[in-house]
MIKOL-172138 format. One record per atom (N, C-alpha, C): residue number from 1; atom name; residue in one letter; x, y, z. Coordinates in steps of 0.001 Angstrom, whole numbers, plus 500000, padded with zeros to 6 digits. Each point is the difference from the previous one (the first is absolute). Layout:
% MIKOL-172138
NODE    i  at  aa      xx      yy      zz
NODE  NUM  CA   A       X       Y       Z
...
***
This chain:
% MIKOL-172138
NODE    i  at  aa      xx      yy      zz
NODE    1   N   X  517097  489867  522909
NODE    1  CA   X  499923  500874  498837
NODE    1   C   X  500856  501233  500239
NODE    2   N   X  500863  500671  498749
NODE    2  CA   X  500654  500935  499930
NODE    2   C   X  499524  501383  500105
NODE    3   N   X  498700  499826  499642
NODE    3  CA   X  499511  501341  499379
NODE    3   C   X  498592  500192  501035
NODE    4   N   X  500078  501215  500472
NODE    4  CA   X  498944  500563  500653
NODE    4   C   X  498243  499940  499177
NODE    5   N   X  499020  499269  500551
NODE    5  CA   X  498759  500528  499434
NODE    5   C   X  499210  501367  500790
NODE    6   N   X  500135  500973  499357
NODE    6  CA   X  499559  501392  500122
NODE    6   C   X  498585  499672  499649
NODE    7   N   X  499103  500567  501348
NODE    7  CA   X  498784  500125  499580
NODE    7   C   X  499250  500382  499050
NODE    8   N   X  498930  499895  499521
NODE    8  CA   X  499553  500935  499212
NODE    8   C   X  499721  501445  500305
NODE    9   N   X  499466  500210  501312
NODE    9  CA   X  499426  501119  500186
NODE    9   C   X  501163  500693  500157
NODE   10   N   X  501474  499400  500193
NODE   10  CA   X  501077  501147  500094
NODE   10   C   X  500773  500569  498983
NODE   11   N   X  499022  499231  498874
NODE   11  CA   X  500478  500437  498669
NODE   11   C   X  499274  501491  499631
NODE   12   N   X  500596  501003  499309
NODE   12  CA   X  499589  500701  499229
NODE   12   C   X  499185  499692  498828
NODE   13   N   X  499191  500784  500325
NODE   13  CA   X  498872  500085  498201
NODE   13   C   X  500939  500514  498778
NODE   14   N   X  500028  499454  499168
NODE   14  CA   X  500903  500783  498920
NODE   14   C   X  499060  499705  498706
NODE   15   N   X  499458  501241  499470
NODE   15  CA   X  499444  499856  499011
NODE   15   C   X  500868  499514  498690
NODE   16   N   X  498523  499225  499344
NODE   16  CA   X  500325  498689  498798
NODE   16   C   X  500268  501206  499166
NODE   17   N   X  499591  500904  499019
NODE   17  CA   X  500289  500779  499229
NODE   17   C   X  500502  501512  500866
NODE   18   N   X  501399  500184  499349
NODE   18  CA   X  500210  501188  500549
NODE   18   C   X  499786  501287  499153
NODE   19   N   X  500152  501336  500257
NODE   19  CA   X  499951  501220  499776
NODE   19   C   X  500130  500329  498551
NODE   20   N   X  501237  499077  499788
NODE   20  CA   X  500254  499872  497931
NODE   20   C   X  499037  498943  499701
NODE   21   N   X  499225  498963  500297
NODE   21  CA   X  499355  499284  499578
NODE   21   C   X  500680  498503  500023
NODE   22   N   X  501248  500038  500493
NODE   22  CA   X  500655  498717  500112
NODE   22   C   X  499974  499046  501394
NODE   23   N   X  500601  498964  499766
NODE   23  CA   X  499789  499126  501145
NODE   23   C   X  501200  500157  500938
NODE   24   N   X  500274  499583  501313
NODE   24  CA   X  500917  500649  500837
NODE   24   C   X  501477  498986  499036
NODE   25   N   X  500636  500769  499967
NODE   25  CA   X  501171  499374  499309
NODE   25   C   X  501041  498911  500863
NODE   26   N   X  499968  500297  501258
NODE   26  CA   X  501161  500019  501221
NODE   26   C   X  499488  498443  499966
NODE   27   N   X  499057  499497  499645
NODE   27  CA   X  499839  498624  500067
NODE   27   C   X  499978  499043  498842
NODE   28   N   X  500796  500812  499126
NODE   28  CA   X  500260  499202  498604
NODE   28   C   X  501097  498855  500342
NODE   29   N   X  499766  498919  499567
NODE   29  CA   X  500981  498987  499858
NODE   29   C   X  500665  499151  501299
NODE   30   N   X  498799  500695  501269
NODE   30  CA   X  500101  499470  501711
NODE   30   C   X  499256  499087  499858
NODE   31   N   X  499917  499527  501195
NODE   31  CA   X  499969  498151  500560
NODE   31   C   X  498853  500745  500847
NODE   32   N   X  498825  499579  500189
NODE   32  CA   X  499418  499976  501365
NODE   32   C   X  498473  499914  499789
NODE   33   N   X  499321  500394  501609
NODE   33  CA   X  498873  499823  499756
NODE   33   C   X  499014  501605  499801
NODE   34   N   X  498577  500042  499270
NODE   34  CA   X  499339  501218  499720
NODE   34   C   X  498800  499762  500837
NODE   35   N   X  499182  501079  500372
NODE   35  CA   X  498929  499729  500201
NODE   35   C   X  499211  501479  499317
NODE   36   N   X  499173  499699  499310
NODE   36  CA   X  498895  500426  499311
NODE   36   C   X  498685  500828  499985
NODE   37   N   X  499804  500981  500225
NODE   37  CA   X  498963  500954  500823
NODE   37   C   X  499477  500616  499050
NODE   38   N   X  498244  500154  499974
NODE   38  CA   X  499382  500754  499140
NODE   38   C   X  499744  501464  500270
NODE   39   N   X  499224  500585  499643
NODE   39  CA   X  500080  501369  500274
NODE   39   C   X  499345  500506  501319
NODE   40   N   X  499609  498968  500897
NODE   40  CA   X  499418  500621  500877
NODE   40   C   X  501156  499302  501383
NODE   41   N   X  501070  499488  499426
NODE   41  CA   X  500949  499169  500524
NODE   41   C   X  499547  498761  500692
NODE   42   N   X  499537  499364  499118
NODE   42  CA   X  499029  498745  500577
NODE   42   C   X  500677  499180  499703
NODE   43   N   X  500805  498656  500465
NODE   43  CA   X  501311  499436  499584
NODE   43   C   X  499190  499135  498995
NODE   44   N   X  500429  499629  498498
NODE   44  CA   X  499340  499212  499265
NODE   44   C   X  501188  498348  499597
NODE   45   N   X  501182  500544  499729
NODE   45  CA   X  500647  498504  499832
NODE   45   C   X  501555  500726  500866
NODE   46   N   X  500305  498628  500459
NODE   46  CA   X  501679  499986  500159
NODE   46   C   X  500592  498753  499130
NODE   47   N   X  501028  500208  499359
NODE   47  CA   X  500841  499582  499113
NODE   47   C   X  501424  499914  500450
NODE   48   N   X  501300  499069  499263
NODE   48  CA   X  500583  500269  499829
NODE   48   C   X  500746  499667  499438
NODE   49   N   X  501575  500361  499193
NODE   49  CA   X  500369  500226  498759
NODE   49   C   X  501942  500284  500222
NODE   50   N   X  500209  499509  498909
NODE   50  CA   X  501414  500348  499446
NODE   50   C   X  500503  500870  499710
NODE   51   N   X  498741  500331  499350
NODE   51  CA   X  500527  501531  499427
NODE   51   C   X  498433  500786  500254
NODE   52   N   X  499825  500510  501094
NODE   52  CA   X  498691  501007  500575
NODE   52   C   X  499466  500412  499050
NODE   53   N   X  500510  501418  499187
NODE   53  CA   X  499978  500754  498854
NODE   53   C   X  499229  499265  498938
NODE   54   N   X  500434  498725  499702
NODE   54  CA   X  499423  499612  498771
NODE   54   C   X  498518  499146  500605
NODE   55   N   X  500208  499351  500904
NODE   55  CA   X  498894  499923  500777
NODE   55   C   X  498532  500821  500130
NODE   56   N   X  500661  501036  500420
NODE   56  CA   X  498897  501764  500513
NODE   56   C   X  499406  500282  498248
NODE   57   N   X  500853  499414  499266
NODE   57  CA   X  499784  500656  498812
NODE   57   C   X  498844  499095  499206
NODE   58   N   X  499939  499033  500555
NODE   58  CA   X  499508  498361  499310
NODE   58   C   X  498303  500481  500230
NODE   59   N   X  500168  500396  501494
NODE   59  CA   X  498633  500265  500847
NODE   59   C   X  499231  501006  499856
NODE   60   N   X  500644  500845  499721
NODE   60  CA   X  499581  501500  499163
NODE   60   C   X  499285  499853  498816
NODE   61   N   X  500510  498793  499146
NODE   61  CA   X  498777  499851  498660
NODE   61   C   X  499264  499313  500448
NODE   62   N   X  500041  499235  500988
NODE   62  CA   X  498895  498641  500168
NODE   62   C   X  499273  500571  501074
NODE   63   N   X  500012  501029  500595
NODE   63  CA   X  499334  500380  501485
NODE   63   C   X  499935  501489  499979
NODE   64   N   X  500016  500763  499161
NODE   64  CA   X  500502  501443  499825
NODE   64   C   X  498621  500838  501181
NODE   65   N   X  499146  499181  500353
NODE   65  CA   X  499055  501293  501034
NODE   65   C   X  500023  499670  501380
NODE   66   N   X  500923  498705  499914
NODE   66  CA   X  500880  500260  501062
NODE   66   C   X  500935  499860  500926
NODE   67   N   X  500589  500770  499191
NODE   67  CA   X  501569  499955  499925
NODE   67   C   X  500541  501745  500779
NODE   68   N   X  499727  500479  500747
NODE   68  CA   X  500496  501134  500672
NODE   68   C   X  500710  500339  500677
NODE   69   N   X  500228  499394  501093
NODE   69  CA   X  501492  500060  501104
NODE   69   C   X  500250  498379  499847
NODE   70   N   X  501544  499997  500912
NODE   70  CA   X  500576  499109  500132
NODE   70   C   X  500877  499916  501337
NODE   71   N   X  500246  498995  500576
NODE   71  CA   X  501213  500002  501152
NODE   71   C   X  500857  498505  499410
NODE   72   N   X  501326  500216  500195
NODE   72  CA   X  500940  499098  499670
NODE   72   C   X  501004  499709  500651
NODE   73   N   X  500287  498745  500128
NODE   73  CA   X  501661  499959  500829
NODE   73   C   X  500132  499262  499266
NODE   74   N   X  501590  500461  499763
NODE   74  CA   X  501139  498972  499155
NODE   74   C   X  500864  499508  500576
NODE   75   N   X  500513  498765  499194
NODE   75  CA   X  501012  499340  500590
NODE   75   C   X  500786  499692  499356
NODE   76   N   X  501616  499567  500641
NODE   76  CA   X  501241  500003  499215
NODE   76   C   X  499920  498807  498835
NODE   77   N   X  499744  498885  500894
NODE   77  CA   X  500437  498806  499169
NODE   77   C   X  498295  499374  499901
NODE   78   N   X  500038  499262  498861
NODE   78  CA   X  498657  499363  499719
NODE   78   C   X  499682  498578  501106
NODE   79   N   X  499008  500633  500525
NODE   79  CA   X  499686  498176  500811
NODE   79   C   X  498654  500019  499932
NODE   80   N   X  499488  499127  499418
NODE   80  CA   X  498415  499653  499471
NODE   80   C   X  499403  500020  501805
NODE   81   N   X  500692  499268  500763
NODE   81  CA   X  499635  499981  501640
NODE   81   C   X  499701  501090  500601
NODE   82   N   X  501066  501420  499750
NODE   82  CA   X  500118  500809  501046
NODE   82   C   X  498286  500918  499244
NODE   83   N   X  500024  500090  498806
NODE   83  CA   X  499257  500431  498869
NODE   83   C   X  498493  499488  500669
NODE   84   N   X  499784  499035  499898
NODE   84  CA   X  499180  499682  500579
NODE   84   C   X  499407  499885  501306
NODE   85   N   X  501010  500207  500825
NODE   85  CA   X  499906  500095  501563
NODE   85   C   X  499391  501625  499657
NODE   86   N   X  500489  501210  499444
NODE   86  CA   X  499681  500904  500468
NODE   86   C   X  498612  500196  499420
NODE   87   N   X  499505  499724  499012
NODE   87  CA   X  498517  499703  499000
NODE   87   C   X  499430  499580  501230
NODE   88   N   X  500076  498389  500519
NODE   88  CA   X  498763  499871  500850
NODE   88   C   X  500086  500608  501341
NODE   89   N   X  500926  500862  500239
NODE   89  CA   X  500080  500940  501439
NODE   89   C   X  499430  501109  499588
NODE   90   N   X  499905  500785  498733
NODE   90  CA   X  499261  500978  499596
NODE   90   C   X  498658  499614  499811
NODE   91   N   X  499455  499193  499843
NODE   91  CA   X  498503  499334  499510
NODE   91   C   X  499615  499491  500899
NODE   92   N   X  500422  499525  501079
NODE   92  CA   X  499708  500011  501048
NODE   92   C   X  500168  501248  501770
NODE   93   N   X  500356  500783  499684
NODE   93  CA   X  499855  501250  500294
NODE   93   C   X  498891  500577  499467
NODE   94   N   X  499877  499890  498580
NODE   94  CA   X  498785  500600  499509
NODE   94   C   X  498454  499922  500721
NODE   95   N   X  499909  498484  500802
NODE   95  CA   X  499014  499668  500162
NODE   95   C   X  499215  498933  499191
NODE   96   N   X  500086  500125  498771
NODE   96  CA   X  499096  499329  498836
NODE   96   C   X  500935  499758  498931
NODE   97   N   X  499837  499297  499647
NODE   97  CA   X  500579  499791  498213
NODE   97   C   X  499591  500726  498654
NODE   98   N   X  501004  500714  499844
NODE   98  CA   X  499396  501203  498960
NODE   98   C   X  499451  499472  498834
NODE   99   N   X  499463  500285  499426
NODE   99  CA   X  498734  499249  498516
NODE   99   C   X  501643  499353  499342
NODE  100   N   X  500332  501271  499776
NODE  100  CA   X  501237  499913  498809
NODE  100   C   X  500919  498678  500531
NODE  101   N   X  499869  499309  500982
NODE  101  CA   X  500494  498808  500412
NODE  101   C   X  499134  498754  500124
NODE  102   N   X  498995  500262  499740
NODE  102  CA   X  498888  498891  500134
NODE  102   C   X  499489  499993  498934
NODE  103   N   X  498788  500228  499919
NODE  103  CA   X  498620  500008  499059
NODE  103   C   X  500500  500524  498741
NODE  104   N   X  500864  501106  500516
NODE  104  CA   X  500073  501031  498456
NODE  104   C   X  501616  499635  499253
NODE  105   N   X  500576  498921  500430
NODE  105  CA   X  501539  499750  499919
NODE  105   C   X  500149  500168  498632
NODE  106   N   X  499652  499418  499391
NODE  106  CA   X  500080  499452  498524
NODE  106   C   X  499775  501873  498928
NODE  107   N   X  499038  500356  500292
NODE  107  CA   X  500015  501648  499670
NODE  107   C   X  501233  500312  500399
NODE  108   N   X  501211  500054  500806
NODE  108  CA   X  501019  500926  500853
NODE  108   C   X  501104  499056  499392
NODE  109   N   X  500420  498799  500053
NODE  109  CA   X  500727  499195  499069
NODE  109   C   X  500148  499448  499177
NODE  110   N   X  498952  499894  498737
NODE  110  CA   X  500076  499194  498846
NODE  110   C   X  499675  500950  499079
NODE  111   N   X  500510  500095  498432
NODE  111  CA   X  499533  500686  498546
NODE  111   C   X  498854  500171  500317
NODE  112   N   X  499486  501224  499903
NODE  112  CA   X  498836  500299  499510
NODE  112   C   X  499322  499034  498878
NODE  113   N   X  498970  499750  500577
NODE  113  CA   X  498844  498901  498541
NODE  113   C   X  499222  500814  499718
NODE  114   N   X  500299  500486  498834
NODE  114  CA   X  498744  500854  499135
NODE  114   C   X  498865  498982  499450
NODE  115   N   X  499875  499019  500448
NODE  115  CA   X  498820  499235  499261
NODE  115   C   X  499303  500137  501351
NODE  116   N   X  500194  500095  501229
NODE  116  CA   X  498929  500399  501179
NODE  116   C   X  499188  501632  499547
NODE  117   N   X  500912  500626  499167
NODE  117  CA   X  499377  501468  500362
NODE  117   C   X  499503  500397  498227
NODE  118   N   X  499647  498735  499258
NODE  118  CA   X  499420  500645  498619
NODE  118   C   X  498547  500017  500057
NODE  119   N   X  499666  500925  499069
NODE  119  CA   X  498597  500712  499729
NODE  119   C   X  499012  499101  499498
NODE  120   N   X  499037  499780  500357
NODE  120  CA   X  499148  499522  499376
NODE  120   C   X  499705  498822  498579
NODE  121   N   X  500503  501517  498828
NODE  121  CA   X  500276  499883  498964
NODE  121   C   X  501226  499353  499576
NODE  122   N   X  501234  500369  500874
NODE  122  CA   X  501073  499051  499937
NODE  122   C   X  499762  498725  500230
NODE  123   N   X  499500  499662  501133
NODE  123  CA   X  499919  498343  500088
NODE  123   C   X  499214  499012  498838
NODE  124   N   X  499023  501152  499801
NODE  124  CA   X  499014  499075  499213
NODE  124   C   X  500833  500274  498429
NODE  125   N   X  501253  500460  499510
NODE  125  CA   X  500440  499813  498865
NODE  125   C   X  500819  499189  500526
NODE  126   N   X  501152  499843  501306
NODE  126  CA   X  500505  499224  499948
NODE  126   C   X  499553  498639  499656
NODE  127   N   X  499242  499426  500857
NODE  127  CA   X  499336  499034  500102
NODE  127   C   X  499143  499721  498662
NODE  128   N   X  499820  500571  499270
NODE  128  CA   X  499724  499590  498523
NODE  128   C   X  500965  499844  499138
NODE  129   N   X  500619  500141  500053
NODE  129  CA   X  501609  499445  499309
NODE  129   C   X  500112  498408  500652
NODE  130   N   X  500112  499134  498747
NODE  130  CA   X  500181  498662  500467
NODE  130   C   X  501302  499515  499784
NODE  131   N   X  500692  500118  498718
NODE  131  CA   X  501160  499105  499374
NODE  131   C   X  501314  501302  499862
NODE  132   N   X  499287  500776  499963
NODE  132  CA   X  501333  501013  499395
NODE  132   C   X  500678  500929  501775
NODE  133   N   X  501280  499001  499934
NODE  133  CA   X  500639  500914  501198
NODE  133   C   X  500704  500867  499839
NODE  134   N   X  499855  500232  498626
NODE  134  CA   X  501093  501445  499995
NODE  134   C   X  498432  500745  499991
NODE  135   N   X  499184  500334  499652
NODE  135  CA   X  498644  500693  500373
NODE  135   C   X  499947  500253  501375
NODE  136   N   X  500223  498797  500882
NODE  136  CA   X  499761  500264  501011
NODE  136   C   X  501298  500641  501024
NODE  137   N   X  500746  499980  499533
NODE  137  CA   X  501439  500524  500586
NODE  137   C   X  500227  501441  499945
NODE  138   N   X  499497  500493  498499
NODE  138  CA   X  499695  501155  499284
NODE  138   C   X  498797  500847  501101
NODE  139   N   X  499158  499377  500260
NODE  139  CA   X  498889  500301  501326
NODE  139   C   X  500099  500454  501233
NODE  140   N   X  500875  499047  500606
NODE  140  CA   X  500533  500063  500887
NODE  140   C   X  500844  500771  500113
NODE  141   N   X  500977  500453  499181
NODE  141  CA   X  501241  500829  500163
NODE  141   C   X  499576  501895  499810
NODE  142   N   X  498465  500021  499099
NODE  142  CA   X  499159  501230  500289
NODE  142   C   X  499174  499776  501746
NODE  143   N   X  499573  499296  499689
NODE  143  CA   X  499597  500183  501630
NODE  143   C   X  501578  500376  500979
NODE  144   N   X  500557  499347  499973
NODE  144  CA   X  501255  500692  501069
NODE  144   C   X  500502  500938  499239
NODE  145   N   X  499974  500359  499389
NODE  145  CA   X  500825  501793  499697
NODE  145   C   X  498592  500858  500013
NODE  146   N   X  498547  499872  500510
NODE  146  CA   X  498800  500454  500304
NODE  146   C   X  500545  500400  501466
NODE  147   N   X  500274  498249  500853
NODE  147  CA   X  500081  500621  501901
NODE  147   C   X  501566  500771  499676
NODE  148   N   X  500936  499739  499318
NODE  148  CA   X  500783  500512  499957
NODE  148   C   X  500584  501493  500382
NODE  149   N   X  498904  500443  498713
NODE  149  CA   X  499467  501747  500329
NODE  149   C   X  498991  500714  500924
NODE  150   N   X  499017  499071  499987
NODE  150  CA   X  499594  500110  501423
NODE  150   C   X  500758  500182  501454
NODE  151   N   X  501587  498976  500068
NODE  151  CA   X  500802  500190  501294
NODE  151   C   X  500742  500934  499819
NODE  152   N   X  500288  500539  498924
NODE  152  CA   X  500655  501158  499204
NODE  152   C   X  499161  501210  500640
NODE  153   N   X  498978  500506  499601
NODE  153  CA   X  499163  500875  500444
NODE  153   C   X  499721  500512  501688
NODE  154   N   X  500196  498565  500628
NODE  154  CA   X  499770  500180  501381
NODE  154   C   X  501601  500565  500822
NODE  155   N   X  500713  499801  499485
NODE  155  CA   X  501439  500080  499826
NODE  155   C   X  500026  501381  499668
NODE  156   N   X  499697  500700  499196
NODE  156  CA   X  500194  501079  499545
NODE  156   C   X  499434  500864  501015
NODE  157   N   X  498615  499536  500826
NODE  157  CA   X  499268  500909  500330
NODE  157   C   X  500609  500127  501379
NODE  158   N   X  500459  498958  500595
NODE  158  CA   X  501302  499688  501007
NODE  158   C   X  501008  501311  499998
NODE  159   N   X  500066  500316  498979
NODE  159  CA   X  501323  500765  500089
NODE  159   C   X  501186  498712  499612
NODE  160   N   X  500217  498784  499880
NODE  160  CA   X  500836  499125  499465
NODE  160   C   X  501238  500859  498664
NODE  161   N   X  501061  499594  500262
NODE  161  CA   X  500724  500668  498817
NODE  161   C   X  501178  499000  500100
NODE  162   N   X  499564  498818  500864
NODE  162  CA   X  501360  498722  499519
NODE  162   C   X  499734  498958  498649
NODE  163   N   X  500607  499855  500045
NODE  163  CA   X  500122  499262  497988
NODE  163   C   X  499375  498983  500399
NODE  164   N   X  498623  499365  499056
NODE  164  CA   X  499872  498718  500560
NODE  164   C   X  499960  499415  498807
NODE  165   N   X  500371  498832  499565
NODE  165  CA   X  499549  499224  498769
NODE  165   C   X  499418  498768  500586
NODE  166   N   X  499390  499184  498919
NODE  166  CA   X  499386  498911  500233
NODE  166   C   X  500796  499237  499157
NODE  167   N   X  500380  498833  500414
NODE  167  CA   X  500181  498687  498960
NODE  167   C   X  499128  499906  498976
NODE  168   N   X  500206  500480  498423
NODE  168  CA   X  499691  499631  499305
NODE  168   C   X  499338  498604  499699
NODE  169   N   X  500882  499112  500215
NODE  169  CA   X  499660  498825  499706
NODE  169   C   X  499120  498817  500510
NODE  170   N   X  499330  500926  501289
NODE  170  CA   X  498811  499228  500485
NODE  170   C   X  498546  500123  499687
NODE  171   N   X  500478  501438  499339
NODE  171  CA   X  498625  500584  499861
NODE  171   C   X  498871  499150  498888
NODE  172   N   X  500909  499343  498960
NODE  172  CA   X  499312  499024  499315
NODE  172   C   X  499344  499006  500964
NODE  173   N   X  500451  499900  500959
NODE  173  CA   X  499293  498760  501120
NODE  173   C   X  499058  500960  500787
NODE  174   N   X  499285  500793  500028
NODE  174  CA   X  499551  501245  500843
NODE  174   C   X  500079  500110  501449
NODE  175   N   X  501671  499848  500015
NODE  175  CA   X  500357  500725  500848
NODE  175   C   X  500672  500942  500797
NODE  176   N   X  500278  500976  500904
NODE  176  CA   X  500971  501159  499381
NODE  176   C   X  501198  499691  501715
NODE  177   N   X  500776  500512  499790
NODE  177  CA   X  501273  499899  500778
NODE  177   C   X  501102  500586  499717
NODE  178   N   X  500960  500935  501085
NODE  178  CA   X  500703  501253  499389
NODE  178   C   X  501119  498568  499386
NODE  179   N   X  500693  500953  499283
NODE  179  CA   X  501403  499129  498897
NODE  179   C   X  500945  500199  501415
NODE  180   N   X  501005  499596  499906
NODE  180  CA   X  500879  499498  501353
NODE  180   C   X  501383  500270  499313
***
């Protein structure tokens, strides 16, 4: 292999939101691997990505409490191998397998499903709707612009001030995911 794997622990902490409220920029549109720390710097997922930035940004709506520091090394050219060599040398350094790689994966990499997180009252209208799917699409697409503002709010209280949108067009399926 070409490329050095740098420990974790010789990485710097670099906080996920900085001073303006934005995400570190210097890793927009880099190749490499992240690793993921909550606020008490407790490592929660390592990842890695094409483009970091849009990555850090993905995880921030889907994981926003915790999402606080970060350590990263990048690399020149894309190799799914070297990418992965340094993931399981960091996760294994760790000691344990962070949730955000196991148990909790699916929270840290997939659309948000707003049909796991509706109210009560939501389910039981969904679920009374039999034939009409635009009723139920119509439902669904208030329930996700509900968690919507909800990730909005937590974001705000963050100090967050990077642009986030959601794909419109899932939200009829209730589910939310930034637009790309």
């Amino acid at each position: 292999m070409t490329e050095d794997i740098h420990s974790l622990a010789s990485l710097e902490f670099i906080p996920y939101i900085d001073s303006e409220g934005k995400l570190p920029d210097f890793v927009q549109g880099k190749i490499g691997v992240y690793a993921i720390f909550d606020n008490e710097k407790v490592l929660q997922f390592v990842g890695y990505s094409r483009d970091i930035y849009l990555s850090l940004k993905q995880h921030l709506v889907r994981q926003t409490q915790y999402c606080y520091w970060l350590k990263v090394q990048t690399i020149d050219k894309p190799s799914r191998t070297i990418l992965e060599s340094i993931r399981s040398s960091w996760i294994a350094e760790n000691g344990s397998q962070p949730q955000g790689n196991g148990v909790e994966a699916a929270k840290w990499n997939d659309p948000i499903d707003t049909k796991t997180v509706m109210t009560a009252q939501e389910t039981a209208n969904y679920e009374g709707i039999f034939a009409d799917e635009i009723a139920k699409d119509k439902l669904l697409k208030n329930v996700a612009r509900r968690v919507e503002n909800e990730i909005f709010s937590l974001l705000k209280a963050r100090g967050v001030t990077e642009e986030i949108r959601f794909n419109p067009k899932l939200k009829t399926s209730g589910l939310l995911d930034l637009k790309s």
